[in-house]
C-alpha positions as CSV (number, residue, x, y, z in Angstrom):
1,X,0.0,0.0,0.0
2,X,1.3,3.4,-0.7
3,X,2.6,5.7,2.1
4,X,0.6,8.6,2.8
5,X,3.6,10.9,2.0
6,X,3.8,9.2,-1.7
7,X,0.2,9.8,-2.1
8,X,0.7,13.3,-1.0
9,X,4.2,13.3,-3.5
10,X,2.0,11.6,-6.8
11,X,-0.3,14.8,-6.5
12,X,1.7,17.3,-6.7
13,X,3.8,15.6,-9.4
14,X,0.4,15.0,-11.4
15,X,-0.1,18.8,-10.6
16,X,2.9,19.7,-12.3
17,X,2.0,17.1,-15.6
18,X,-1.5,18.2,-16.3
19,X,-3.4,16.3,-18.6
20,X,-3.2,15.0,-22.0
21,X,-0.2,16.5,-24.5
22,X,1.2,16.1,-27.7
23,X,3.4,18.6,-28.7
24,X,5.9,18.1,-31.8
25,X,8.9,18.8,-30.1
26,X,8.4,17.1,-26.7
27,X,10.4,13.7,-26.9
28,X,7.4,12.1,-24.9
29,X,5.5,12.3,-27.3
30,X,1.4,11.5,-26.6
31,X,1.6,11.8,-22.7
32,X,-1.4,11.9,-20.2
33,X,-1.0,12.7,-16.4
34,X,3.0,12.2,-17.3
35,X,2.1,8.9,-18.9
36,X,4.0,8.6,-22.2
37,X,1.9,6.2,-25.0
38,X,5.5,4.3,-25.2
39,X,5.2,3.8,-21.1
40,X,1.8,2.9,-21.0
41,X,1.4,0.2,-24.2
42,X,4.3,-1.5,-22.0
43,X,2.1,-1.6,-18.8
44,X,-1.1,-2.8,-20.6
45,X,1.4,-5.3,-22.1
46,X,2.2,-6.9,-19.1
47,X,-1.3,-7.3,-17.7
48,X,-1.7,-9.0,-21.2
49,X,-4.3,-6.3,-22.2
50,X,-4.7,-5.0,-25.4
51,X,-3.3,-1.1,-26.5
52,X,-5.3,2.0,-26.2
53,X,-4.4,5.7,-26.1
54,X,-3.4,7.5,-23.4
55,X,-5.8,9.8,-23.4
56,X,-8.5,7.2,-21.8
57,X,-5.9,6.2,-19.1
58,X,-7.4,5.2,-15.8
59,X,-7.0,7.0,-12.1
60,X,-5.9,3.2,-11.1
61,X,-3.4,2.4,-14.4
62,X,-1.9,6.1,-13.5
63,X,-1.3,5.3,-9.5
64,X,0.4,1.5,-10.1
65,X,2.3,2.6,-13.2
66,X,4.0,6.0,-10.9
67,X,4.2,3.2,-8.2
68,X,6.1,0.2,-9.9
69,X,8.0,2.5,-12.3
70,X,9.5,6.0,-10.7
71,X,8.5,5.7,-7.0
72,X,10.1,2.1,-6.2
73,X,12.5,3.0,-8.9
74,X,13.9,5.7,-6.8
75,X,13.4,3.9,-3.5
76,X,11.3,6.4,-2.3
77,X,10.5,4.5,1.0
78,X,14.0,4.1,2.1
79,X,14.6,8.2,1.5
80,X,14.3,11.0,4.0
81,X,11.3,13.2,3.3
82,X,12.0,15.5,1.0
83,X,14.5,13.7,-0.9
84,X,12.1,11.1,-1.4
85,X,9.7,13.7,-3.8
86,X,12.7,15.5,-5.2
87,X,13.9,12.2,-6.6
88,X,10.5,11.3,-7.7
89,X,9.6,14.2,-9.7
90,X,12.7,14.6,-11.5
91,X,12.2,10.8,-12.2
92,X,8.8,10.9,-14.0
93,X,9.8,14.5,-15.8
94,X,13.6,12.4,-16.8
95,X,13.4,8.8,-16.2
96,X,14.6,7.2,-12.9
97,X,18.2,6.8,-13.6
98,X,18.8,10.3,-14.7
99,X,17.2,11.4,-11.2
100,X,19.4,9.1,-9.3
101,X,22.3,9.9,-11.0
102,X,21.6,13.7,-10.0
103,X,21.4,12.2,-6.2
104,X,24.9,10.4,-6.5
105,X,26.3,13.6,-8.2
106,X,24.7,16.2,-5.7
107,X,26.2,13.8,-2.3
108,X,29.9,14.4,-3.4
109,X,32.7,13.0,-0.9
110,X,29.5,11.5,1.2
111,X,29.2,9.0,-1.8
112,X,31.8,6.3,-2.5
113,X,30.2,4.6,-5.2
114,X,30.4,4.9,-8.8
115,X,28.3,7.6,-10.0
116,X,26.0,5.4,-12.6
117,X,22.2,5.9,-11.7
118,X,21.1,2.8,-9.9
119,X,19.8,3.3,-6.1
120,X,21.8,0.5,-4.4
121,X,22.7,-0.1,-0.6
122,X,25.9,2.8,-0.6
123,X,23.6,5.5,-2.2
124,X,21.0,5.1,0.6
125,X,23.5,5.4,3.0
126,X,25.2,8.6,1.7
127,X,21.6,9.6,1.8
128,X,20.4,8.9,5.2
129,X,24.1,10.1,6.5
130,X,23.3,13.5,5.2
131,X,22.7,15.8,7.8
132,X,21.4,19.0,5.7
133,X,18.9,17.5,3.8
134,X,17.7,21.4,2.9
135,X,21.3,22.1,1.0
136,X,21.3,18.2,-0.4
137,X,17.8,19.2,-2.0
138,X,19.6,22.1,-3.3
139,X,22.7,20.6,-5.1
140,X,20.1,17.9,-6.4
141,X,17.9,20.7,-8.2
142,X,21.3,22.5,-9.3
143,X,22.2,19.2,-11.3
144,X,18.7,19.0,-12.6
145,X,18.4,22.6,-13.7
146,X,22.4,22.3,-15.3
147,X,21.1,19.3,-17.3
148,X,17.8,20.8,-18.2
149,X,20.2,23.9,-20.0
150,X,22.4,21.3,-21.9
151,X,18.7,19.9,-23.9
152,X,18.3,21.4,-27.3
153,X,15.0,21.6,-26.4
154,X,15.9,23.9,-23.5
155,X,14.4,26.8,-25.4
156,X,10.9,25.9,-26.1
157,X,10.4,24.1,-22.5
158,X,13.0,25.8,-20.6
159,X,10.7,28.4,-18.9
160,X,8.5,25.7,-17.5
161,X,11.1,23.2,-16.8
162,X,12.9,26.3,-14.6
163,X,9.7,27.5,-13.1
164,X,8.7,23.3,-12.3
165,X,12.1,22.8,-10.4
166,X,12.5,26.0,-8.6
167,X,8.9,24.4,-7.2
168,X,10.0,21.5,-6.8
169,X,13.2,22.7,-4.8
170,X,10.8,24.5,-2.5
171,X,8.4,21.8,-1.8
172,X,11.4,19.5,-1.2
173,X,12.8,21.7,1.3
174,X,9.7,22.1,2.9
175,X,8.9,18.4,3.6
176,X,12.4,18.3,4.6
177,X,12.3,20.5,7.8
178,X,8.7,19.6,8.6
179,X,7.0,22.5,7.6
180,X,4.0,22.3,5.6
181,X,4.3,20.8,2.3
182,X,3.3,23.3,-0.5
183,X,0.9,23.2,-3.4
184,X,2.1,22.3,-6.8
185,X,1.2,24.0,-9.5
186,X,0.9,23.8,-13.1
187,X,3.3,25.6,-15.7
188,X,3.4,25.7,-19.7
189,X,5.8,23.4,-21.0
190,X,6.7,22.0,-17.7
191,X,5.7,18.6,-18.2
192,X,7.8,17.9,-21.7
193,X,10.1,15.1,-21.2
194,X,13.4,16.0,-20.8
195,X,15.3,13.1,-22.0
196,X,19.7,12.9,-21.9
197,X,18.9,11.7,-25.9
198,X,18.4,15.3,-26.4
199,X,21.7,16.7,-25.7
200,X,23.5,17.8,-28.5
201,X,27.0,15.7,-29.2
202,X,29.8,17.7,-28.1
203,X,31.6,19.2,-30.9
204,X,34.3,17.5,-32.7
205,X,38.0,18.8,-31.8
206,X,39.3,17.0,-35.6
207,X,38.4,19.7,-37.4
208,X,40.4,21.9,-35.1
209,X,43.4,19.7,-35.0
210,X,43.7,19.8,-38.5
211,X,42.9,22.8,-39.3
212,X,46.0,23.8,-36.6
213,X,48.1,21.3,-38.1
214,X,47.5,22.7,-41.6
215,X,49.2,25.9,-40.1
216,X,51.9,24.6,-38.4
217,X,51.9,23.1,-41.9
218,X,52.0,26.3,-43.9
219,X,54.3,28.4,-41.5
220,X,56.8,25.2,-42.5
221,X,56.6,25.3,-45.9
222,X,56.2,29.7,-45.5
223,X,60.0,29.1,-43.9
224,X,61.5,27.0,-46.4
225,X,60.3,29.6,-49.2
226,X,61.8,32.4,-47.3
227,X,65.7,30.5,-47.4
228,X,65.0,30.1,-50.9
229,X,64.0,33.7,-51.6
230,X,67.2,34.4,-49.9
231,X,69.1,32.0,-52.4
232,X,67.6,33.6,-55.3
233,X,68.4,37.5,-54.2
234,X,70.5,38.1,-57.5
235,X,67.5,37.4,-59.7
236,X,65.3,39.9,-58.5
237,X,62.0,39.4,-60.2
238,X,62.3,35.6,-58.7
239,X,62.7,36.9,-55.4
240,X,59.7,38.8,-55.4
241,X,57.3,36.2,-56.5
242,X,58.1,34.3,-53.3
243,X,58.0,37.0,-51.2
244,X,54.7,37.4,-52.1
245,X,53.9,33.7,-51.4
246,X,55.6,33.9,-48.8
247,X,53.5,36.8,-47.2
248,X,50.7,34.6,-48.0
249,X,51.2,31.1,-46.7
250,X,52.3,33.0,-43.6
251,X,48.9,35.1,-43.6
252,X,46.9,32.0,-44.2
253,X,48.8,29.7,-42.0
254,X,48.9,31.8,-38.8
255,X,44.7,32.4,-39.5
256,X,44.5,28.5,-39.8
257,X,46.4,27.9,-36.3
258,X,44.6,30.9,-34.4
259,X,41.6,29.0,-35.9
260,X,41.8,26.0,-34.9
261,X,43.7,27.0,-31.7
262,X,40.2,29.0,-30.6
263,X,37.9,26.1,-31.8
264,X,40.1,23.2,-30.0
265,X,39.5,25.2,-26.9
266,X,36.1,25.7,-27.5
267,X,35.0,22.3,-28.6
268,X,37.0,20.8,-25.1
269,X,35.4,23.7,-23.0
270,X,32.1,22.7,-24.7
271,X,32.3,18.8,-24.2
272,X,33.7,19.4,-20.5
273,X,30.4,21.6,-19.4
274,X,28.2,19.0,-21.2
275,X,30.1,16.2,-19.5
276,X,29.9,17.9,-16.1
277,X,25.6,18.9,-16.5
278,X,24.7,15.3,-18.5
279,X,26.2,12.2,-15.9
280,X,27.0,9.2,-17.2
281,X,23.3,8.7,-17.9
């Protein structure tokens, strides 16, 4: 049977997912009450019922399938309160391992395990070890929000997504130092799935490398011109021809370097930040 605080948790998450959606850029796709079609042909599936949309989803089918699949998923039982809902939400909204790697991220030093999104024995412990559950909540939302930024979709849902969090941050804390939980509300675009699928790849540094190595190239090549224009001093018109290459290749090869230089920084700096807000997950 479910806990009164996971009862209490499903509605404000369900507060937060509305009703039925379908918007073309939301990875979700058809979604009711935060039900993807995708998640719930699998559930009638394996009650060997037949597939219907979404849209005629039952109360019941809505409570077992949060149950079985993002509340247990997270272990919400065995977390403190608080950490328990933050986990939850971010689950349904990201999948469950997503939200548990955020956990394992947010704990730091207090966690000795590998950071890889599966709630086992060591990541409970680092949990229930945690004495400031109100600055735990916040490191948790931080790593949501950073990941949330990365999604190329961050600019149609982002608003919702930011205004979903900061709620959920505040609820979380709330629950956490026995205050009064507060009411969840509902925000545009907050209930688009925000998937790790939907980060862009970090950008290639091969471009970069050859495009430096072209210059390095060039500046060679610029050099061995210049001790041939040297050579050919007595025959003047010679000389000048390659000092005009010269002043090329050295033109071009020093722009090719700088280049590639500025986008090999770039395209690390770039893949670091999206390595640092997207987890192993």
């Amino acid at each position: 049977m479910a806990s009164s605080r996971q009862k209490e948790a499903l509605a404000r998450v369900l507060a937060h997912e509305g009703g039925y959606v379908n918007h073309p850029r939301d990875p979700g796709g058809p979604t009711n009450k935060g039900v993807t079609q995708r998640v719930y042909d699998s559930y009638r599936r394996s009650k060997g019922l037949g597939a219907q949309s979404v849209q005629v989803i039952s109360m019941k089918e809505i409570a077992e399938i949060y149950d079985r699949q993002y509340w247990d998923a997270v272990h919400g039982d065995e977390l403190p309160a608080g950490v328990d809902y933050v986990l939850f939400d971010g689950a349904v909204n990201s999948g469950p391992k997503q939200s548990i790697v955020w956990l394992q991220r947010a704990l730091g030093a207090a966690y000795k395990g590998r950071v890889d999104g599966t709630m086992g024995f060591s990541t409970i412990a680092a949990v229930n070890a945690v004495n400031d559950r109100d600055a735990l909540i916040d490191r948790i939302c931080d790593q949501r929000l950073s990941f949330l930024r990365q999604l190329r979709t961050w600019p149609t849902f982002g608003r919702g997504w930011a205004a979903r969090v900061a709620e959920v941050r505040a609820i979380g804390k709330a629950w956490a130092t026995n205050a009064a939980p507060l009411v969840a509300n509902f925000y545009d675009g907050a209930s688009a799935k925000a998937y790790a699928e939907d980060a862009p790849a970090a950008p290639m540094t091969a471009p970069a490398d050859a495009a430096t190595g072209a210059g390095i190239g060039g500046g060679v090549v610029a050099g061995t011109l210049q001790s041939l224009q040297d050579q050919l001093l007595p025959f003047s018109y010679a000389s000048e021809w390659i000092g005009k290459v010269i002043v090329v290749l050295t033109i071009v090869s020093a722009l090719l370097a700088i280049g590639g230089l500025a986008w090999s920084w770039y395209a690390r700096r770039k893949a670091k930040r999206l390595a640092e807000a997207m987890g192993p997950a």
